[in-house]
C-alpha positions as protocol buffer text, in pm:
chain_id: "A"
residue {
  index: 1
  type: UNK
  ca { x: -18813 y: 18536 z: 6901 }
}
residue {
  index: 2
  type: UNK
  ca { x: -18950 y: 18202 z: 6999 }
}
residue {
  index: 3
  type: UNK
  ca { x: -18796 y: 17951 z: 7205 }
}
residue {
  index: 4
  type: UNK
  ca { x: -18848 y: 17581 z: 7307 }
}
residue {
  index: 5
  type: UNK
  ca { x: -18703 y: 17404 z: 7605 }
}
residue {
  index: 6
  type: UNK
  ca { x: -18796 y: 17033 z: 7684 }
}
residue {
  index: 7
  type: UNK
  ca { x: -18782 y: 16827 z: 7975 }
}
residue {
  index: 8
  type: UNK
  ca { x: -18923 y: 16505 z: 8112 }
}
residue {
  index: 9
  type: UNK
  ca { x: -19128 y: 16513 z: 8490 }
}
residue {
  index: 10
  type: UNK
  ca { x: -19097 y: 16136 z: 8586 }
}
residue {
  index: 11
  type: UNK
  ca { x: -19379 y: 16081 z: 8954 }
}
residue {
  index: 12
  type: UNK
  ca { x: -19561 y: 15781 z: 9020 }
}
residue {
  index: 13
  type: UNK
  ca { x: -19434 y: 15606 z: 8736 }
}
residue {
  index: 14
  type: UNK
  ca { x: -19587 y: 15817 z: 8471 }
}
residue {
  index: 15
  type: UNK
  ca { x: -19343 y: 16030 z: 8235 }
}
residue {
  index: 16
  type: UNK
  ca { x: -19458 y: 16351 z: 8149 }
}
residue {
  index: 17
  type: UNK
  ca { x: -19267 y: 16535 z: 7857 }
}
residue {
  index: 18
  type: UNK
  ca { x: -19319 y: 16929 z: 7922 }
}
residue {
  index: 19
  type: UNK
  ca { x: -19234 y: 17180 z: 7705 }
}
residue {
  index: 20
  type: UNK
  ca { x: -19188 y: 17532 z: 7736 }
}
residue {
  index: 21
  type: UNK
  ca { x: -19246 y: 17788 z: 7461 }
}
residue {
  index: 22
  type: UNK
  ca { x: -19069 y: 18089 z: 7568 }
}
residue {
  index: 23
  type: UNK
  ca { x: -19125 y: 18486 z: 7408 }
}
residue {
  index: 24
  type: UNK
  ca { x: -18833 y: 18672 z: 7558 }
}
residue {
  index: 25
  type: UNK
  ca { x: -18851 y: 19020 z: 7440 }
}
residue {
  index: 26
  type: UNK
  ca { x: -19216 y: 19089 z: 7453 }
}
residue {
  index: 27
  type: UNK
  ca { x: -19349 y: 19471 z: 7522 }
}
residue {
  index: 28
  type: UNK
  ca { x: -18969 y: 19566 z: 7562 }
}
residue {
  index: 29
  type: UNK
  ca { x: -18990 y: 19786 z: 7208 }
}
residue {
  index: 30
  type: UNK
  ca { x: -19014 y: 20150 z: 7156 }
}
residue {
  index: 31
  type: UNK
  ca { x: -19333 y: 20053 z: 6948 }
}
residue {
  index: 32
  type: UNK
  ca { x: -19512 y: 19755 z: 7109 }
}
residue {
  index: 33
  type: UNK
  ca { x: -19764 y: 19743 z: 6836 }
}
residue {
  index: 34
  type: UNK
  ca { x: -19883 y: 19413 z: 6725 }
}
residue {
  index: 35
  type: UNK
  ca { x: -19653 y: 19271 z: 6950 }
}
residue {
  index: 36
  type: UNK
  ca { x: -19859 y: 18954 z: 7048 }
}
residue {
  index: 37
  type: UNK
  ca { x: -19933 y: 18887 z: 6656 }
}
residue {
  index: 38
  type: UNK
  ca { x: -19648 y: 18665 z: 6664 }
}
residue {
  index: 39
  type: UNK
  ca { x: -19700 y: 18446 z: 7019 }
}
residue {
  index: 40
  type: UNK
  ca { x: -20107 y: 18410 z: 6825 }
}
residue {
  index: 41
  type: UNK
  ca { x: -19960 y: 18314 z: 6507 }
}
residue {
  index: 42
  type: UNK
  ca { x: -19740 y: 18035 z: 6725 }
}
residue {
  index: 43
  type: UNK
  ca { x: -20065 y: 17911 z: 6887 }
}
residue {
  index: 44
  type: UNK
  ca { x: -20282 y: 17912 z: 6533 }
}
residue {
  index: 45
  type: UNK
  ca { x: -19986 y: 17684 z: 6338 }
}
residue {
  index: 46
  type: UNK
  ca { x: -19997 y: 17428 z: 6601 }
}
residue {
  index: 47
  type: UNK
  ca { x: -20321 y: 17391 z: 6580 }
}
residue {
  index: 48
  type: UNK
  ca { x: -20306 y: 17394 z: 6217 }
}
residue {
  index: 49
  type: UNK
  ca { x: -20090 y: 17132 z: 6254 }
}
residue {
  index: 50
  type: UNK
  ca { x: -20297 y: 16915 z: 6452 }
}
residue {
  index: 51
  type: UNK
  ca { x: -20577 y: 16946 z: 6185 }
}
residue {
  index: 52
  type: UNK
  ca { x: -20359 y: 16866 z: 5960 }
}
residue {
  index: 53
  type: UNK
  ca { x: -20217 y: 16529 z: 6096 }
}
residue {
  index: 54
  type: UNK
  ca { x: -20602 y: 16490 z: 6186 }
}
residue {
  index: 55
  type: UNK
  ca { x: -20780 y: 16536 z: 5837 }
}
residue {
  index: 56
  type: UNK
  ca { x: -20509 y: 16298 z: 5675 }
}
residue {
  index: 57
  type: UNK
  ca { x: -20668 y: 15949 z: 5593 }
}
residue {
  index: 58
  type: UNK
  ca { x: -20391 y: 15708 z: 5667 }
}
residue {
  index: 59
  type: UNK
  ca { x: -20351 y: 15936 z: 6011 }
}
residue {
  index: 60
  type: UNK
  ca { x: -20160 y: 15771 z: 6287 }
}
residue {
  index: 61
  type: UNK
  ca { x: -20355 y: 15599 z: 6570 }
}
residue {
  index: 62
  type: UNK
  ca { x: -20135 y: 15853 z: 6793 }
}
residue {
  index: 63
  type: UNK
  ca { x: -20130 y: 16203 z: 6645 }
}
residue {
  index: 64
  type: UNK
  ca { x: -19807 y: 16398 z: 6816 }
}
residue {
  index: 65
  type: UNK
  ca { x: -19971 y: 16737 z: 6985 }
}
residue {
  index: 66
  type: UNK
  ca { x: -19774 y: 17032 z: 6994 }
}
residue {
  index: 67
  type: UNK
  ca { x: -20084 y: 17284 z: 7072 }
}
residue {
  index: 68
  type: UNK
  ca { x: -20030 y: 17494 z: 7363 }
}
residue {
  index: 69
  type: UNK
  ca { x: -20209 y: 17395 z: 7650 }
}
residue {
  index: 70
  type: UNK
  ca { x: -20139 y: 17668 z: 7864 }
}
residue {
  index: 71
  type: UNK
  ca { x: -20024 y: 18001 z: 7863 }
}
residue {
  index: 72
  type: UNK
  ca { x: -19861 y: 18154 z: 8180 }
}
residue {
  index: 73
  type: UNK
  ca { x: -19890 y: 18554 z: 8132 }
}
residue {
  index: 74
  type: UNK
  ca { x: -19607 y: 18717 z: 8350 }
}
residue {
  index: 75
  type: UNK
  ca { x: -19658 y: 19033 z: 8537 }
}
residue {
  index: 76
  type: UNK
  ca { x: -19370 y: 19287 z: 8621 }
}
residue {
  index: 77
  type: UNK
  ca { x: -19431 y: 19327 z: 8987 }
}
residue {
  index: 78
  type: UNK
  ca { x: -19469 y: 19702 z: 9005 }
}
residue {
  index: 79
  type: UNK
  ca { x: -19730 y: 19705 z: 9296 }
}
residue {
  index: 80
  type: UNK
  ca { x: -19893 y: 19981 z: 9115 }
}
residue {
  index: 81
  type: UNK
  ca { x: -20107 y: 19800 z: 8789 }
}
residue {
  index: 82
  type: UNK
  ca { x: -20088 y: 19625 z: 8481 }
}
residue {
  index: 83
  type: UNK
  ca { x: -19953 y: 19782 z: 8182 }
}
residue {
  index: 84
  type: UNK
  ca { x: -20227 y: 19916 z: 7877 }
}
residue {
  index: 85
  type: UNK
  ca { x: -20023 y: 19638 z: 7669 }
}
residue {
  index: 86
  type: UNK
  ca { x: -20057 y: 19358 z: 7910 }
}
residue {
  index: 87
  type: UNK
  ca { x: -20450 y: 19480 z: 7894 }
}
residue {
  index: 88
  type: UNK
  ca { x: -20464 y: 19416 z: 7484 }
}
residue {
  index: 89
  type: UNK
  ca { x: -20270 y: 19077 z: 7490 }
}
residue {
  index: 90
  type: UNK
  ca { x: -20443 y: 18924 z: 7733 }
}
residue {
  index: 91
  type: UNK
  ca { x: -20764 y: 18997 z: 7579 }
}
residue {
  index: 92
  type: UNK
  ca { x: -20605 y: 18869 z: 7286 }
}
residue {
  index: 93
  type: UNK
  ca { x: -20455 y: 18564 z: 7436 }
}
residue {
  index: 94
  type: UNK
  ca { x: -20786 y: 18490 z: 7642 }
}
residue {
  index: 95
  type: UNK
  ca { x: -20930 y: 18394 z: 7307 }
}
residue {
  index: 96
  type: UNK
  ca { x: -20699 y: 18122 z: 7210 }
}
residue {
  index: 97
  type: UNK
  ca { x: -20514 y: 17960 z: 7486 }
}
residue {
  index: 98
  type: UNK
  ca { x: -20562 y: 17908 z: 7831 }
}
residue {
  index: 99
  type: UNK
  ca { x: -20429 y: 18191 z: 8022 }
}
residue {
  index: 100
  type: UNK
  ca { x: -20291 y: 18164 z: 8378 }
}
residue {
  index: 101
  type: UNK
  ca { x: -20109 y: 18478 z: 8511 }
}
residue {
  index: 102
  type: UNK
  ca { x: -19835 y: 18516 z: 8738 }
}
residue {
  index: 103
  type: UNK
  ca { x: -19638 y: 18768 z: 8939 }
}
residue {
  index: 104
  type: UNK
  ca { x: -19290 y: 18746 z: 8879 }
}
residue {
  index: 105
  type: UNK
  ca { x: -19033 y: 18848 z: 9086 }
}
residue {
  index: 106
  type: UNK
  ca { x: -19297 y: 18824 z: 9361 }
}
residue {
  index: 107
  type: UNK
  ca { x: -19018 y: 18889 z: 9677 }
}
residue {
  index: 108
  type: UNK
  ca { x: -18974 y: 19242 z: 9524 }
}
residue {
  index: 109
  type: UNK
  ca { x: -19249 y: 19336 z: 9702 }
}
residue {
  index: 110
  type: UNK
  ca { x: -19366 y: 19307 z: 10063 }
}
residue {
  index: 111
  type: UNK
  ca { x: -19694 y: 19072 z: 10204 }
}
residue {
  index: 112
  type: UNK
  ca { x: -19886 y: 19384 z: 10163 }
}
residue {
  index: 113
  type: UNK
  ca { x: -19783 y: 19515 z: 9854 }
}
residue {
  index: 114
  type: UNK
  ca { x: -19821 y: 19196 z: 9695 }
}
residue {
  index: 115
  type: UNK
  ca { x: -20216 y: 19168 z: 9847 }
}
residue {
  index: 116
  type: UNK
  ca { x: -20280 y: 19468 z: 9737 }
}
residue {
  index: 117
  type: UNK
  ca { x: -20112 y: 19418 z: 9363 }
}
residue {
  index: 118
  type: UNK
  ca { x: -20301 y: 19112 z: 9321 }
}
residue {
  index: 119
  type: UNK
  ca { x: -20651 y: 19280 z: 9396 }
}
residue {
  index: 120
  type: UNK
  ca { x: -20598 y: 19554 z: 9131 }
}
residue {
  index: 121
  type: UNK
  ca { x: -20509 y: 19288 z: 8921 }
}
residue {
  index: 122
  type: UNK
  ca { x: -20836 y: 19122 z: 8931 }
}
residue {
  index: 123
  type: UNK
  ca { x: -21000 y: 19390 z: 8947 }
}
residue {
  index: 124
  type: UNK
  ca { x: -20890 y: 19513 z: 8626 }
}
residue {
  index: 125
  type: UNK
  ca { x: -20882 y: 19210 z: 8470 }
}
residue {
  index: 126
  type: UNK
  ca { x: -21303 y: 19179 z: 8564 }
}
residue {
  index: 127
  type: UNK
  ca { x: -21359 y: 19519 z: 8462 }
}
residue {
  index: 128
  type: UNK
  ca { x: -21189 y: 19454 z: 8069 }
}
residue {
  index: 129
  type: UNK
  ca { x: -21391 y: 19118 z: 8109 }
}
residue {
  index: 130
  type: UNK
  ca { x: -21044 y: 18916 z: 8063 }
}
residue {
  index: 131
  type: UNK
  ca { x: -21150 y: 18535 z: 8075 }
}
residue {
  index: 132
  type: UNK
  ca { x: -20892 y: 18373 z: 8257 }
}
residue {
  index: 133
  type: UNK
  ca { x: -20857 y: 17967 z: 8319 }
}
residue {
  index: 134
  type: UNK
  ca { x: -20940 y: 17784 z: 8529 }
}
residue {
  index: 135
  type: UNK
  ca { x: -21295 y: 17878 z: 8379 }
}
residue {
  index: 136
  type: UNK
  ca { x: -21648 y: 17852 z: 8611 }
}
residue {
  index: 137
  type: UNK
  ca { x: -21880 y: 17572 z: 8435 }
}
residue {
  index: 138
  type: UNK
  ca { x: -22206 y: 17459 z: 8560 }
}
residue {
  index: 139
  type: UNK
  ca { x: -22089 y: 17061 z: 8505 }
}
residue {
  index: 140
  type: UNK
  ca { x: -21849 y: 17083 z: 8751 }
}
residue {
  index: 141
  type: UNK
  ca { x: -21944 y: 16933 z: 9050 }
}
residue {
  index: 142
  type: UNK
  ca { x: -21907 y: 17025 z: 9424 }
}
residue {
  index: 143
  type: UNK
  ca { x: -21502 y: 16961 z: 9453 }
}
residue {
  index: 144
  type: UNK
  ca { x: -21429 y: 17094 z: 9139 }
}
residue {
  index: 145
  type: UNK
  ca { x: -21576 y: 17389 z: 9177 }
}
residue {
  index: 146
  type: UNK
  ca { x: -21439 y: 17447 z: 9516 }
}
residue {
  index: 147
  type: UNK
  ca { x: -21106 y: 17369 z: 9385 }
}
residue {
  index: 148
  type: UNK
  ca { x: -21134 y: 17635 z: 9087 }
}
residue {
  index: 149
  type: UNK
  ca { x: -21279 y: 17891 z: 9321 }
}
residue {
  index: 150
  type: UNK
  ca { x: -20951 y: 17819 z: 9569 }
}
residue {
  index: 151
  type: UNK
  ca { x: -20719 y: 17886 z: 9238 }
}
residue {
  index: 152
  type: UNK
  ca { x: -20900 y: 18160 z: 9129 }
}
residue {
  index: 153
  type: UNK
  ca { x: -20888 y: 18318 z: 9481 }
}
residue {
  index: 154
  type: UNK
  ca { x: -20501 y: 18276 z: 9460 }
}
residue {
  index: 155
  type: UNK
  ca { x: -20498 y: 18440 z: 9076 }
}
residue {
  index: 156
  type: UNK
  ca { x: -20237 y: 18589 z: 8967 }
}
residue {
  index: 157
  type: UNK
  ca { x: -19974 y: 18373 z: 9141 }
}
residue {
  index: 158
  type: UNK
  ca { x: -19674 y: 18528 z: 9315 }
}
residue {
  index: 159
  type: UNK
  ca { x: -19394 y: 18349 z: 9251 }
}
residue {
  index: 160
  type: UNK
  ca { x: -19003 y: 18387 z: 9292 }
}
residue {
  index: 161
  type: UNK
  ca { x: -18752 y: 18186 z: 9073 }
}
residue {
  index: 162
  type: UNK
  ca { x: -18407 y: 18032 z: 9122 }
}
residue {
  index: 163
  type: UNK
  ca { x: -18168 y: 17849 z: 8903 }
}
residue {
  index: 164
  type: UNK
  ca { x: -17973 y: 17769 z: 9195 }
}
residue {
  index: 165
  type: UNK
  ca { x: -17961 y: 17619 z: 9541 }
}
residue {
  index: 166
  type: UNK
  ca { x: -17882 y: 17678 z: 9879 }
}
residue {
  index: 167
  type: UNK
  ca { x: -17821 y: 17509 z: 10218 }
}
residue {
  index: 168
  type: UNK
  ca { x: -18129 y: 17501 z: 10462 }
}
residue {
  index: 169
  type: UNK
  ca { x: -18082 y: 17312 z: 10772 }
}
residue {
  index: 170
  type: UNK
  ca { x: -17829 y: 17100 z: 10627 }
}
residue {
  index: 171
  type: UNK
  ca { x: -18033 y: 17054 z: 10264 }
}
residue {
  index: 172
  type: UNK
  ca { x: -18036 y: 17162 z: 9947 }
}
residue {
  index: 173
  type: UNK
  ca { x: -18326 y: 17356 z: 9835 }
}
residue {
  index: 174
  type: UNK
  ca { x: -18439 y: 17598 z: 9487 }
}
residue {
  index: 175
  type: UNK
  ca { x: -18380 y: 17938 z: 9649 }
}
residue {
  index: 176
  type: UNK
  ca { x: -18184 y: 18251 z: 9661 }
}
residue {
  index: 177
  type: UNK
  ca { x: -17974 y: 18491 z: 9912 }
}
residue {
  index: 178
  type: UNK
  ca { x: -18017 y: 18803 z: 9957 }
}
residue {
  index: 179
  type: UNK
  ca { x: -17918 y: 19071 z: 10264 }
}
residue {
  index: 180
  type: UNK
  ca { x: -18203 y: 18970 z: 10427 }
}
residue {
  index: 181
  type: UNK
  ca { x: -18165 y: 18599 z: 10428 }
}
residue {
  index: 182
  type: UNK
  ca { x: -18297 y: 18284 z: 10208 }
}
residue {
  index: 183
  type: UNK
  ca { x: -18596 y: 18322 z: 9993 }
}
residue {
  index: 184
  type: UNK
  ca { x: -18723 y: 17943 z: 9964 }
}
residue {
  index: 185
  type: UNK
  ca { x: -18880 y: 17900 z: 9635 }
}
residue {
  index: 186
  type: UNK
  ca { x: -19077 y: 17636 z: 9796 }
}
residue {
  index: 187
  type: UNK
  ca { x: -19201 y: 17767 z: 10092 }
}
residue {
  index: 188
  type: UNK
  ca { x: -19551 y: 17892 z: 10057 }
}
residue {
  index: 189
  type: UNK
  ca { x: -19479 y: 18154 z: 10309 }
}
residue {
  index: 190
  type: UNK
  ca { x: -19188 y: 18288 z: 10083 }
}
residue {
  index: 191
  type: UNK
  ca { x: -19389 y: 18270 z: 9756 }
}
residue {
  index: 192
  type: UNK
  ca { x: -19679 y: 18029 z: 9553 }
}
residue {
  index: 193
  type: UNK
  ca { x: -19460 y: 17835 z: 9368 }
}
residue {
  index: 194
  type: UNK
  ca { x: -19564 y: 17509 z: 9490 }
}
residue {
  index: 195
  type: UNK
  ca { x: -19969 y: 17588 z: 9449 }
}
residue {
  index: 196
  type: UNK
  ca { x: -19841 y: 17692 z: 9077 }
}
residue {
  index: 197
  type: UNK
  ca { x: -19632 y: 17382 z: 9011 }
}
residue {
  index: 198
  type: UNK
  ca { x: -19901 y: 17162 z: 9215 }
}
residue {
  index: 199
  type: UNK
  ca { x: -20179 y: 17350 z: 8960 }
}
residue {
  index: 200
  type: UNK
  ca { x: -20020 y: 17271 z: 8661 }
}
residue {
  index: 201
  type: UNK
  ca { x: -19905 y: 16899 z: 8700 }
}
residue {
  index: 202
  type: UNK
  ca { x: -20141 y: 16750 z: 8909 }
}
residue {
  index: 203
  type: UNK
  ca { x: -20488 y: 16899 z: 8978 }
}
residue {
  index: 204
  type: UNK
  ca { x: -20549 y: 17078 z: 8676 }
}
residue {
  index: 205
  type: UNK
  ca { x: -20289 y: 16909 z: 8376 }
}
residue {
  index: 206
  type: UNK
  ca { x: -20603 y: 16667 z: 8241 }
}
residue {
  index: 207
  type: UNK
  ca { x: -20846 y: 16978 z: 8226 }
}
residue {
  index: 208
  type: UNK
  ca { x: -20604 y: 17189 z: 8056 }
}
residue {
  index: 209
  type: UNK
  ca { x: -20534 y: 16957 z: 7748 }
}
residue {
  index: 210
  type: UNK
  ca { x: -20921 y: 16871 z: 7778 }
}
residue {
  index: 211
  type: UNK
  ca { x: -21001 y: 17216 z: 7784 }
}
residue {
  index: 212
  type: UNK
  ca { x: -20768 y: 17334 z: 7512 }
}
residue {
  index: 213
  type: UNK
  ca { x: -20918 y: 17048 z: 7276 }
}
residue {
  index: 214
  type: UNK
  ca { x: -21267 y: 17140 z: 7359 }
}
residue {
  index: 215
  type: UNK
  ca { x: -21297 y: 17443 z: 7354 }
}
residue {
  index: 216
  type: UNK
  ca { x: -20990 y: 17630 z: 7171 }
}
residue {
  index: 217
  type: UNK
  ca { x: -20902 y: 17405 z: 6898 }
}
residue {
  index: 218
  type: UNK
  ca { x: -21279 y: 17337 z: 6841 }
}
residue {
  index: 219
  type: UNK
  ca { x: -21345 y: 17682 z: 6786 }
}
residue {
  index: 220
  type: UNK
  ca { x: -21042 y: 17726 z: 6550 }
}
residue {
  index: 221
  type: UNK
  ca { x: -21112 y: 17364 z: 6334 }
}
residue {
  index: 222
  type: UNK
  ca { x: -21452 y: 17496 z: 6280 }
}
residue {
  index: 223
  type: UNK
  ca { x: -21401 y: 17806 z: 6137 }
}
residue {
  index: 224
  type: UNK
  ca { x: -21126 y: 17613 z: 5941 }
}
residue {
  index: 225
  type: UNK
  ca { x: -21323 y: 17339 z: 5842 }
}
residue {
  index: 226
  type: UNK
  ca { x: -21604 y: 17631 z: 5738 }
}
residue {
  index: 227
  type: UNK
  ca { x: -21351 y: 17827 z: 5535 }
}
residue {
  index: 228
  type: UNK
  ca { x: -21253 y: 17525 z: 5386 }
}
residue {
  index: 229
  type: UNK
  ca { x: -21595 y: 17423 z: 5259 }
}
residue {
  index: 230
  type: UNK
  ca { x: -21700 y: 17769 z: 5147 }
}
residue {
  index: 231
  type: UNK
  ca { x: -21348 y: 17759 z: 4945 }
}
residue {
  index: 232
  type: UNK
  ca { x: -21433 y: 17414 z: 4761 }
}
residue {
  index: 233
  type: UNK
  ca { x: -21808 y: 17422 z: 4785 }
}
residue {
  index: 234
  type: UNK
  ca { x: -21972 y: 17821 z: 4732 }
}
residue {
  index: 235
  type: UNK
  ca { x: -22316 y: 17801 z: 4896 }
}
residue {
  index: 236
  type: UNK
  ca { x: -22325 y: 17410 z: 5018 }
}
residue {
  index: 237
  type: UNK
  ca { x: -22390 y: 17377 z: 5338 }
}
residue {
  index: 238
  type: UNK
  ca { x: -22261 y: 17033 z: 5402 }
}
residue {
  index: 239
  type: UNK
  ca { x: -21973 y: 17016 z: 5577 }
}
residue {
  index: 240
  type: UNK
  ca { x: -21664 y: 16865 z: 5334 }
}
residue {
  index: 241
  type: UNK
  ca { x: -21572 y: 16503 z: 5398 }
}
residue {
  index: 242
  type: UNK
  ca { x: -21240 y: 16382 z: 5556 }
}
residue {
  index: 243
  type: UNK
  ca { x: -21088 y: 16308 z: 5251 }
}
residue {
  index: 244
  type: UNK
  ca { x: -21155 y: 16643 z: 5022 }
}
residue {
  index: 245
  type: UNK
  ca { x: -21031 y: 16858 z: 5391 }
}
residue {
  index: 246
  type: UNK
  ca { x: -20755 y: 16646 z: 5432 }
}
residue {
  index: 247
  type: UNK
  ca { x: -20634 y: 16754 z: 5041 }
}
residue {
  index: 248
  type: UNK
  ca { x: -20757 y: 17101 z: 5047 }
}
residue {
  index: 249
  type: UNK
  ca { x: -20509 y: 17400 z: 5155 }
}
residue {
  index: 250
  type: UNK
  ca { x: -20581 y: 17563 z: 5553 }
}
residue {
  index: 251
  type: UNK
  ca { x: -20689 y: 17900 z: 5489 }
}
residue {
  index: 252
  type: UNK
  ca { x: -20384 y: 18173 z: 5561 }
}
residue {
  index: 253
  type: UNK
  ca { x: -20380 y: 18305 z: 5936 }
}
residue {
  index: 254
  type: UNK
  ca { x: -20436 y: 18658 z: 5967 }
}
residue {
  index: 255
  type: UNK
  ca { x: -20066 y: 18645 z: 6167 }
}
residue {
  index: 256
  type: UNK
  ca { x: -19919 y: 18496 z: 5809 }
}
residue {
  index: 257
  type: UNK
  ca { x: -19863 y: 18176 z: 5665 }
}
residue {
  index: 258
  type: UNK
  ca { x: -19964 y: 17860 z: 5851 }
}
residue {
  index: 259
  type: UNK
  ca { x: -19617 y: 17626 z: 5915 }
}
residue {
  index: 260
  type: UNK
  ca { x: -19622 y: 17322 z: 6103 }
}
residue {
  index: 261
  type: UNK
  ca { x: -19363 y: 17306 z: 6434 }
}
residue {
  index: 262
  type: UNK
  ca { x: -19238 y: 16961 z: 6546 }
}
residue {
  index: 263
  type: UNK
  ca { x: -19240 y: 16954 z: 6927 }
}
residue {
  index: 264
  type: UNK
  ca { x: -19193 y: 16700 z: 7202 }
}
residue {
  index: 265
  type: UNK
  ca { x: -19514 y: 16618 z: 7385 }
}
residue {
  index: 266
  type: UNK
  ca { x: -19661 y: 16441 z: 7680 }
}
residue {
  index: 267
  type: UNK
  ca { x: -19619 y: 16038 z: 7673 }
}
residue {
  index: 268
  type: UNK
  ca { x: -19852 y: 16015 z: 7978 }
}
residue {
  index: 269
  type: UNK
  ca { x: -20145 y: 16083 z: 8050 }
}
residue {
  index: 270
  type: UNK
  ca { x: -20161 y: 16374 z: 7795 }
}
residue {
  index: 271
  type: UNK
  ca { x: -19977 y: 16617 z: 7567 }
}
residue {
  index: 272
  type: UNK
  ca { x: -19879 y: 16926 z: 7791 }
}
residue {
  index: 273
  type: UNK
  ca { x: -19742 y: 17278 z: 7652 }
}
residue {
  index: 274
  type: UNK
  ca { x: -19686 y: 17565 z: 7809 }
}
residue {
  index: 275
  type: UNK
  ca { x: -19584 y: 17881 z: 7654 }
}
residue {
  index: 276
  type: UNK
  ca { x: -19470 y: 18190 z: 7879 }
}
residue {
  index: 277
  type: UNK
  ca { x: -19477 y: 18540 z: 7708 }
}
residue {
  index: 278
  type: UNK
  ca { x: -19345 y: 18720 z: 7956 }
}
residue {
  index: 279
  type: UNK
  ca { x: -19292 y: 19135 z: 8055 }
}
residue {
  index: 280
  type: UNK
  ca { x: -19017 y: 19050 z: 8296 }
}
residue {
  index: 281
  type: UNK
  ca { x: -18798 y: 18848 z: 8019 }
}
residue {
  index: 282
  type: UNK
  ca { x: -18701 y: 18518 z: 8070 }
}
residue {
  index: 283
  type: UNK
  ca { x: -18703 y: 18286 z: 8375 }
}
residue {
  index: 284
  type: UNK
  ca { x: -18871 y: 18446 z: 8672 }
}
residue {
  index: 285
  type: UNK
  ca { x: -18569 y: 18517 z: 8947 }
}
């Protein structure tokens, strides 16, 4: 089961409408097989969607964008390693959506459990060869690629969720009690919220719809675009025009039947989705 929540982040002026796609449930089945066929077939209709509104010849000068521009992966924090599922859908995932993972429940475990959780992460994830964003390119320059290395360094982040607040020093703050005291969600000595929430809507939101555009929906509207032509056109090698793509039927997903999914974007600067399949269901705590 899918889910959509929306919201509107207002800073500096600029509105920024967010929405999250969320996959409760996931790996939670006697029989996880397949499981992550339908969180791919969620990504592949919204970009079939897109290249739908964009092959259309009286398109609108601003096409709505419902493709996912980001996929946060969360990890049950075990301390011991990830799960043989988590292995197979984040391959899978890796090849259509960029994937950012996170510990959840990250105050579960102590400083040094949670080092040492992190570093069989990665190293698991480097020996399946698991792609994950933000990814290392040659035409960065200096900053950038300091800045990527400094995320990447932090990957997977552990975070801690509340729905609630409590009273710090005489403030309100996103946190929780426990026996032990207050976990802050926003203090980076209690968890990496704030480098997550920093990440996603300020250093890195233009890269991630860039890179989504770029590089995963190109890949998926050219294979499109070729089925389409081999469909109308056996053995020409010119690419259809506009016009006959725009009228000719999207080949059929291997996850089923393409559908297109209305969805509130971004306003400004860009469209911004994030979709969470998640191990430890629902919002992080």
């Amino acid at each position: 089961m899918i889910g959509i929540v929306g919201a509107v982040v207002e800073e500096n002026g600029v509105h920024l409408r967010l929405n999250i796609v969320d996959t409760p449930g996931y790996g939670d089945q006697v029989n996880n097989e397949n499981c992550w066929e339908p969180i791919i077939k969620y990504i592949k209709d919204q970009h079939s969607a897109y290249l739908r509104k964009e092959l259309t010849a009286t398109r609108d000068r601003y096409i709505q964008d419902s493709r996912i521009h980001c996929c946060l992966f969360f990890i049950s924090p075990t301390g011991h390693a990830l799960k043989s599922i988590d292995v197979v859908v984040l391959k899978k995932l890796s090849e259509v959506v960029n994937v950012v993972p996170v510990i959840a429940k990250s105050d579960s475990l102590t400083i040094e459990e949670r080092h040492s959780f992190k570093q069989r992460i990665k190293a698991e994830l480097t020996f399946h060869n698991i792609k994950l964003y933000p990814y290392e390119s040659e035409e960065d320059d200096e900053q950038e690629q300091a800045l990527n290395e400094s995320i990447r360094e932090l990957l997977p982040f552990a975070i801690v969720g509340s729905e609630r607040n409590v009273v710090i020093d005489g403030r309100p703050v996103r946190g929780r009690k426990n026996r032990y005291g207050i976990i802050n969600v926003e203090n980076e000595e209690h968890c990496e919220f704030i480098y997550l929430r920093n990440f996603l809507t300020r250093t890195h939101l233009q890269d991630l719809i860039e890179t989504t555009a770029q590089i995963h929906y190109e890949a998926f509207r050219a294979k499109q675009l070729l089925a389409i032509k081999e469909s109308t056109h056996p053995g020409n090698n010119q690419a259809p025009s506009p016009a006959v793509a725009a009228h000719a039927p999207l080949p059929a997903s291997p996850h089923g039947a393409n559908q297109s999914v209305a969805s509130n974007t971004l306003t400004s600067p860009g469209e911004s989705q994030t979709m969470s399949p998640s191990s430890a269901v629902g919002t992080p705590s």
